[in-house]
C-alpha positions, 0 to 999 in steps of 0.5 A: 528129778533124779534120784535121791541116791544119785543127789546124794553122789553129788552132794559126796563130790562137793562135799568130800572136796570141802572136806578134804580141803581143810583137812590138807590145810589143817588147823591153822590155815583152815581157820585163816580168812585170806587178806581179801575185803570179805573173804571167809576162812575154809573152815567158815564156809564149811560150817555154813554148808554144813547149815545151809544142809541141816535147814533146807533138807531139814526144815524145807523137805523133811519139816523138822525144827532146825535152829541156824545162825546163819550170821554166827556160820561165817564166824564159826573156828574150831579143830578140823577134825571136829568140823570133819565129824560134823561134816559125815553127821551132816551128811548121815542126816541129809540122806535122812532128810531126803528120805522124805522128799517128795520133789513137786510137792511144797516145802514142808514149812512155810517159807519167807515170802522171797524164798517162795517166789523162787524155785528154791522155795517153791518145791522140795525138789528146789530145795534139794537142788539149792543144797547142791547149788550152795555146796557146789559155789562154796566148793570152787570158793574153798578151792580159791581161798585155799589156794590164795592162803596156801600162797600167803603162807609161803610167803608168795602173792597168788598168781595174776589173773590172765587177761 
């Protein structure tokens, strides 16, 4: 396992990128959800990040009581200078939160029985690495709704997928 300073690099990478895409949309476009059959605003998949940290750093490795609507993530709009705040609060308590890790030993909690029959739910160190693998997928996803908004908004259709 590496060390939590060196997760927590990671996690800074994924995250600042996040970040710093909805701050380059602002407001309106990062609460925009492209016109797509499920897709989600920027900001949306920002805030369910910022959940997806708060319960498997906090429940899972450092076995703190967290309360998550994980549904009410995806619905979440608000200013991104607010989201923005939430994001460096989120990310002071995950460095918290791994200050507890103990990668090989059980979650902290009890977990549902799928999660646990899987290696995110196994071991904190699983955990931790399902924190990274969430914010590293949603990163390229911002990254492609930001893209596909930023083209709507110009009035343009997004560039055709190479065959």
């Amino acid at each position: 396992m590496i060390s939590v300073e060196d997760f927590l690099w990671f996690v800074d990478e994924a995250l600042d990128g996040m970040v710093g895409i909805v701050v380059e949309l602002g407001d309106d476009l990062a609460n925009r959800r492209p016109d797509l059959p499920g897709a989600n605003s920027p900001y949306a998949i920002l805030f369910h990040c910022l959940g997806v940290m708060e319960w498997w750093g906090g429940v899972a490795v450092a076995g703190r009581p967290v309360e998550r609507d994980r549904d009410a993530e995806f619905r979440a709009t608000g200013p991104v200078a607010d989201l923005a705040a939430r994001a460096r609060a989120a990310r002071a308590r995950l460095a918290e939160d791994l200050a507890q890790l103990d990668p090989a030993a059980p979650p902290r909690v009890e977990l549902d029985l799928e999660a646990r029959d899987r290696p995110l739910g196994a071991t904190q160190g699983g955990a931790t690495l399902h924190i990274y693998e969430e914010l590293a997928q949603h990163r390229g996803q911002m990254e492609v709704t930001r893209d596909v908004l930023r083209a709507s908004a110009a009035g343009a259709s997004p560039p055709a997928a190479s065959t």
